[in-house]
KETOR-639639 format. One line per 4 residues: their letters; for each residue z, y, x of C-alpha. Coordinates in steps of 0.25 Angstrom, whole numbers, always signed. Example, Ala and Ser with C-alpha at 12.3 -4.5 7.8 and 13.67 -1.06 7.14 Angstrom:
2
as> +31/-18/+49; +29/-4/+55
END
This chain:
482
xxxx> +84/-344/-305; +88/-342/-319; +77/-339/-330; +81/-327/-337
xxxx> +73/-319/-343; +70/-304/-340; +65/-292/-348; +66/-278/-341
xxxx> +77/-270/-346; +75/-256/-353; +89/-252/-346; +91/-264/-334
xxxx> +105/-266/-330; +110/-273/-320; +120/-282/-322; +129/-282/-309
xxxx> +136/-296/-307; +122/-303/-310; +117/-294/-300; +130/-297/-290
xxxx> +127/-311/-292; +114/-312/-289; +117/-304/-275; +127/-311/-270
xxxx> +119/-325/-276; +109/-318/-266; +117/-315/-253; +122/-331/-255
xxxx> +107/-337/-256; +105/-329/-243; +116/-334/-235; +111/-347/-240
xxxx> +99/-345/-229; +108/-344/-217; +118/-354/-222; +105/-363/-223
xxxx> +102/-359/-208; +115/-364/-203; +113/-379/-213; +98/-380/-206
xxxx> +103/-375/-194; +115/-388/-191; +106/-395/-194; +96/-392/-183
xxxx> +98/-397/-168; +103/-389/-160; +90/-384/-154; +85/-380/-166
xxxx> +97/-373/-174; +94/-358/-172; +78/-361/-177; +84/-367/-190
xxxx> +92/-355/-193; +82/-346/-189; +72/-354/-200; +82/-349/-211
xxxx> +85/-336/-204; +71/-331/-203; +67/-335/-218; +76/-324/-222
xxxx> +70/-313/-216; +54/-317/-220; +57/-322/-232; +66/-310/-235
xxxx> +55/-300/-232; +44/-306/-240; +52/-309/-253; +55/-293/-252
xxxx> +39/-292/-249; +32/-302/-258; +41/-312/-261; +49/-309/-271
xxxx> +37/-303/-278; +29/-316/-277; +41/-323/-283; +45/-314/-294
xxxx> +33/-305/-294; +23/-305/-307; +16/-319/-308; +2/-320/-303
xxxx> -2/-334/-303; +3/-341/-316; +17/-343/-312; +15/-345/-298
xxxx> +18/-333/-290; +22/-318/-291; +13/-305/-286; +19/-305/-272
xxxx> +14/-290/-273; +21/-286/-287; +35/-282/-280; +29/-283/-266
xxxx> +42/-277/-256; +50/-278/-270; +44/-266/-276; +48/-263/-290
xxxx> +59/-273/-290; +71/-267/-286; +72/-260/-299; +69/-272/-308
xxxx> +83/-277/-317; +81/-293/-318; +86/-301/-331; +89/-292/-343
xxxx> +83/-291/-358; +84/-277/-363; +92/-280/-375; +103/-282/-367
xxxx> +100/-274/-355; +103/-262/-365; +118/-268/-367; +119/-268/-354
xxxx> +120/-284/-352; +110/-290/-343; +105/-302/-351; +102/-311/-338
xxxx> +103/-306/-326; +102/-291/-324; +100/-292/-310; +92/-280/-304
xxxx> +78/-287/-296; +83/-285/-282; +93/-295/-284; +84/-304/-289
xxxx> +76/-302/-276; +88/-303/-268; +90/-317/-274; +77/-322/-273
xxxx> +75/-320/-260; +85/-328/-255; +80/-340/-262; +67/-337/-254
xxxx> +73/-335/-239; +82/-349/-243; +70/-357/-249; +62/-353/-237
xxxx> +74/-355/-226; +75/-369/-231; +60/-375/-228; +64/-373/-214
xxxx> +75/-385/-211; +63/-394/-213; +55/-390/-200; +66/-388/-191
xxxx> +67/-390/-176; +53/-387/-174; +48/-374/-182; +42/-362/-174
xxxx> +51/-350/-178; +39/-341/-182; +32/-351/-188; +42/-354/-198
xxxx> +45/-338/-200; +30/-336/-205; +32/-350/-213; +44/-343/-221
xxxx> +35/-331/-225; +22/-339/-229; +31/-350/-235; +40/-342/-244
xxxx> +26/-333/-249; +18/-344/-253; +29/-355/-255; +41/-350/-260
xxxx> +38/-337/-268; +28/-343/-276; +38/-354/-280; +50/-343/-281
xxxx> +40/-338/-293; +37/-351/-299; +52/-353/-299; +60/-341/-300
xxxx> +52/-331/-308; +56/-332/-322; +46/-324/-330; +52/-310/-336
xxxx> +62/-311/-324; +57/-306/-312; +44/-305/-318; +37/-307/-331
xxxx> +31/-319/-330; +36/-329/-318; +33/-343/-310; +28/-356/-316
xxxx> +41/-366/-315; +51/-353/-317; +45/-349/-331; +42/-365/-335
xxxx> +25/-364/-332; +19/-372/-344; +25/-381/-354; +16/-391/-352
xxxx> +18/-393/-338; +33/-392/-339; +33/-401/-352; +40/-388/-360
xxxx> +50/-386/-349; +52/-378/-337; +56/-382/-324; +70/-376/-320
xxxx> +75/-370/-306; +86/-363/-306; +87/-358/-291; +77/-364/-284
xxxx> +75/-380/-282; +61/-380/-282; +57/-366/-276; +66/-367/-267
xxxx> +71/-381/-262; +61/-391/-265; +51/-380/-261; +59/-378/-248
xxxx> +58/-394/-247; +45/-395/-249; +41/-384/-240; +49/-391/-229
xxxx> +44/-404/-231; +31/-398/-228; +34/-389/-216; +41/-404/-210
xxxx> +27/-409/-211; +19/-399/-206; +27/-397/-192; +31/-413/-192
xxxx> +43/-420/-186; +53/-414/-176; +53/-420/-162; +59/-432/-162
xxxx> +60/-434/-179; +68/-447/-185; +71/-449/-169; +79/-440/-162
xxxx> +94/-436/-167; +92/-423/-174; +107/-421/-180; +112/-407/-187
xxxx> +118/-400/-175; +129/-394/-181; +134/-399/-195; +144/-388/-196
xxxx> +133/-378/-197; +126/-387/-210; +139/-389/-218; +141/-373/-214
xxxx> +126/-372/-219; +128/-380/-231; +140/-372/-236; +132/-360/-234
xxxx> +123/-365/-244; +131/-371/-253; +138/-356/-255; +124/-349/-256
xxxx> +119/-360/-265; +128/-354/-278; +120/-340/-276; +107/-349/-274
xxxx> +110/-355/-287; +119/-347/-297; +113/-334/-292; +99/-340/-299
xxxx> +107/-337/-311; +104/-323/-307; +117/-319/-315; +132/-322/-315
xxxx> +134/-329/-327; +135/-343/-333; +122/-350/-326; +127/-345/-311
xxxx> +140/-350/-314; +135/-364/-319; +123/-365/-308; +136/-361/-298
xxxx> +143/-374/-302; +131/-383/-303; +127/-378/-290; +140/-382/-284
xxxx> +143/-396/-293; +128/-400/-287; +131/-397/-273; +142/-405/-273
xxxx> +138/-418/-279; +126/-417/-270; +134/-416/-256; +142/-428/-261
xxxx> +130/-436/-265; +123/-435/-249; +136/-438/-243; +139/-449/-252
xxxx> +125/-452/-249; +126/-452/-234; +139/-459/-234; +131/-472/-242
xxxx> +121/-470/-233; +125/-468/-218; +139/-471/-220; +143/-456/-218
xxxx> +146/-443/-227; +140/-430/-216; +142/-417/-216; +128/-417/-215
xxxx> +127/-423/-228; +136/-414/-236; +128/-403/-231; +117/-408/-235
xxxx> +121/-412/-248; +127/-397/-251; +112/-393/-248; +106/-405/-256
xxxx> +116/-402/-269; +111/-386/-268; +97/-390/-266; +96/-398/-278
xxxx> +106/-391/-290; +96/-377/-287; +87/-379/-296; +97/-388/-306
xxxx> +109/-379/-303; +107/-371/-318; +101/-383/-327; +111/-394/-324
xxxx> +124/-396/-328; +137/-399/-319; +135/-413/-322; +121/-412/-316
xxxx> +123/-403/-306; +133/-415/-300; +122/-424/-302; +110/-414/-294
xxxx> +118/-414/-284; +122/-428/-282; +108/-434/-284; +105/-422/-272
xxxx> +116/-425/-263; +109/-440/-265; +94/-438/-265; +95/-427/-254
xxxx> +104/-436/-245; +93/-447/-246; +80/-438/-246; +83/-431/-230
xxxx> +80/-445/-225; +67/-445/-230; +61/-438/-218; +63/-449/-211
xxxx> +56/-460/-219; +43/-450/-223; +43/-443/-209; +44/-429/-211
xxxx> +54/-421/-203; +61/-412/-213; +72/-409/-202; +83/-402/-211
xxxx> +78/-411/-224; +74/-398/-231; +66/-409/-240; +79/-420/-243
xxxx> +86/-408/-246; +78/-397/-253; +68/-405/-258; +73/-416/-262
xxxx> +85/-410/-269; +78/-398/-275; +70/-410/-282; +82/-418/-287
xxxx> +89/-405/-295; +75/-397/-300; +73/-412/-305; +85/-415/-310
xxxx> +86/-403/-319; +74/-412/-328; +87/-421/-331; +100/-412/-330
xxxx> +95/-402/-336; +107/-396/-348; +111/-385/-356; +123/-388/-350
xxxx> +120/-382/-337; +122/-366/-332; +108/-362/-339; +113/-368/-351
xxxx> +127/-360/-349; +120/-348/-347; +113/-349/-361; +100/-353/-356
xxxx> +89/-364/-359; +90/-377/-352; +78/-388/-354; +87/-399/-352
xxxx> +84/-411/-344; +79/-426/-348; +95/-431/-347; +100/-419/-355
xxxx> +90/-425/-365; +77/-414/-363; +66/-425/-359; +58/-424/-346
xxxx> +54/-409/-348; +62/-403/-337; +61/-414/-328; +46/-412/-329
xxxx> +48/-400/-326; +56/-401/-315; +49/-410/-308; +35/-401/-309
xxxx> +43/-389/-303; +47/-395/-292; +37/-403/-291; +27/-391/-290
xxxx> +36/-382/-280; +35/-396/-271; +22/-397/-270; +18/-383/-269
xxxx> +28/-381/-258; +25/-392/-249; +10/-389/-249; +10/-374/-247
xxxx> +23/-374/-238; +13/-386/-230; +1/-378/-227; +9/-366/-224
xxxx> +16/-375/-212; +3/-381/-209; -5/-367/-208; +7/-361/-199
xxxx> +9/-373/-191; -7/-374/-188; -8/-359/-184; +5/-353/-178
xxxx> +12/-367/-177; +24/-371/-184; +31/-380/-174; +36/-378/-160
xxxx> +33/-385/-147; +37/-399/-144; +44/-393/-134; +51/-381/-141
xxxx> +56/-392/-152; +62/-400/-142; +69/-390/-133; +73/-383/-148
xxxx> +67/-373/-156; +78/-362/-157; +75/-360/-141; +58/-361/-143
xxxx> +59/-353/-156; +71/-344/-155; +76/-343/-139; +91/-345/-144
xxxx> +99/-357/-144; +112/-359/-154; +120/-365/-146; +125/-359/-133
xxxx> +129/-372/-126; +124/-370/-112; +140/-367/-108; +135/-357/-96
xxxx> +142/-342/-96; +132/-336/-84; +121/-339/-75; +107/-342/-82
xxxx> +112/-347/-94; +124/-334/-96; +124/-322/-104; +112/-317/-97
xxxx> +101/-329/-100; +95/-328/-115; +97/-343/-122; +82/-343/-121
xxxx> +83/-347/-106; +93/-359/-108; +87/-372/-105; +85/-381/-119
xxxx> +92/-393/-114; +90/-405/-121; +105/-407/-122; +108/-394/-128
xxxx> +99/-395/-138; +98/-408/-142; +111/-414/-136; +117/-406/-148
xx> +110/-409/-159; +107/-425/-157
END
């Protein structure tokens, strides 16, 4: 999200395409959830597809309710712990935010210009919450195939209160915005830590992809391999629903990123471009990648690569230039494409490579803002600051600073989101039954099936019998998917 500053205004105005931006900037990070549904969901077996959609499905409406309770106060709320979090209690079910005018200075509020922004707060919310269910949503492609439904329901409310809010505060709460004084990364913590320099975000590489990343490697170890892990074929199930998936993403990625501009101007049309020059490069890059290495280009791959390019150019998105954006995306599309098999050589089951993708490329572009780094870039458009990075000539400042925040969020993450799992696994379980993963999760878990192959009109199996009562053949559901 942008820094800009805010002073309450003696006569708020509203200033309406900032505000119609940041809605429909809105409404696109939302379908962003259900597109990310159907790219975990092809991905899946067979048995398993209606589980994975469910995953995302279900972290909109808990994650929904608790930002309007207490998250969006724990995020944006007055500081209490040095930086660290909000008072979950201070706009507690939104109270006395829906009348609060975000972004102006009053010198020009009395002309009638907003200064930078000008949106009215429950837009701002509307906004943020997206990011919330999305960042949430994503933690599940780790752990699937074998995840108890309720378990993971109750894991989306605990982690986004002790995980994802406070790291939506450090990140996203400039202070004098959403409140007067902020989180620690956000408002550049102390000068000695950072060596003069802040660490810069735009939309979300730490709090929301390398934490997701980190979060999933986590939940991965806690409830161990899938059946059959590095054994048994476990190919996408349907590649059309992915590439439909990824191009869902790729569409809701410009409001994910330009609508951090809060505003319609110069530095949403910039991050805009970069957001789609990094993209590029970065689906180019696996399938080049995949072509060297196995002698084919997938559909798969470019997929894959769309999400890697997105991932990566987040936090980078308003800092680098063009020429920079090329190059996060390419060094993503790379890296990513060779991290997913990593898995296999340190034996933990990331089933959807929520770590080879959100990790790892949320870690290639929050660090590669400490070398691309320019006042040629949309902030520096925009007429705003820029530390510039160590091949634009500013020394290794940023890229300290970099590396702290990210490394910070990593480590945070994996620890809390691990005794989360471990407590929730140890008390209502978090995994189902050797027999339930085998026969497929979305008849254990959800008594429906996706795919209505059985061919029968009447008799047991006709309109009369509930897909709960049809046998889970081995060939229906595996035959498919291997």
């Amino acid at each position: 999200m942008s820094a800009i500053t805010f002073v309450a205004a003696d006569t708020p105005f509203t200033d309406s395409g900032n505000t119609a931006w940041v809605l429909a900037a809105a409404a696109l990070v939302l379908f962003m959830t259900p597109g990310l549904a159907l790219f975990y969901g092809g991905m899946v077996r067979t048995k398993s597809v209606l589980n994975m959609m469910m995953m995302s499905f279900i972290s909109m409406g808990t994650v929904g309710t608790v930002w309007i309770l207490w998250g969006y106060s724990e995020s944006f709320g007055p500081d209490v712990g040095g930086g660290l979090i909000g008072n979950p209690f201070t706009h507690f079910g939104l109270k006395g935010v829906l009348d609060q005018i975000y972004g102006f200075v009053p010198a020009d509020a009395a002309k009638g210009v907003a200064a930078a922004g000008g949106i009215p707060a429950p837009a701002f919310v509307a906004f943020q919450v997206v990011f919330a269910i999305i960042a949430v949503a994503l933690v599940s492609g780790a752990i699937a195939d074998r995840a108890k439904f309720t378990a993971w329901t109750v894991f989306t409310v605990v982690w986004a209160t002790l995980v994802y809010f406070p790291a939506a505060h450090w990140v996203f709460a400039f202070s004098g915005y959403a409140a007067e004084k902020g989180g620690w990364i956000a408002n550049k913590a102390d000068g000695l830590l950072f060596g003069g320099a802040g660490a810069y975000d735009f939309a979300g590489g730490t709090a929301i992809h390398i934490n997701a990343g980190a979060a999933g490697l986590a939940l991965a170890i806690v409830l161990g391999k899938r059946i059959g892990f590095a054994k048994d074929p476990m190919r996408p199930h349907n590649l059309t629903l992915v590439m439909i998936g990824a191009g869902i993403l790729w569409f809701g990625w410009f409001g994910f990123n330009a609508g951090s501009a809060l505003g319609a101007g110069a530095q949403a049309a910039g991050v805009w471009v970069n957001t789609l020059a990094a993209t590029c490069t970065a689906m180019l890059g696996w399938l080049i990648t995949e072509k060297l290495r196995d002698g084919h280009a997938t559909s798969l791959g470019a997929a894959s690569g769309v999400v890697a390019g997105l991932v990566a150019i987040t936090p980078a998105c308003a800092t680098v230039s063009p020429i920079g954006a090329l190059v996060v995306g390419l060094v993503a599309g790379v890296g990513c494409a060779l991290a997913v098999g990593l898995k296999f050589k340190l034996g933990f089951d990331d089933s959807l490579d929520v770590v080879g993708v959100h990790l790892v490329g949320g870690l290639i572009g929050t660090l590669l803002i400490g070398l691309l780094a320019t006042k040629g870039s949309p902030t520096g458009a925009a007429g705003l600051a820029v530390n510039e990075g160590l091949f634009y000539g500013g020394g290794f400042a940023q890229l300290w600073a970099q590396f702290l925040g990210a490394a910070t969020v990593l480590v945070f993450s994996f620890v809390v989101t691990y005794v989360i799992g471990l407590a929730i696994h140890k008390t209502i379980g978090f995994r189902v039954a050797e027999a339930d993963e085998v026969s497929g999760v979305d008849l254990s878990e959800h008594a429906e099936s996706a795919y209505d192959i059985t061919g029968h009109s009447g008799g047991r199996f006709g309109s009369g019998a509930t897909i709960a009562s049809q046998p889970a053949t081995s060939k229906t559901h595996e035959g498919a998917s291997a």
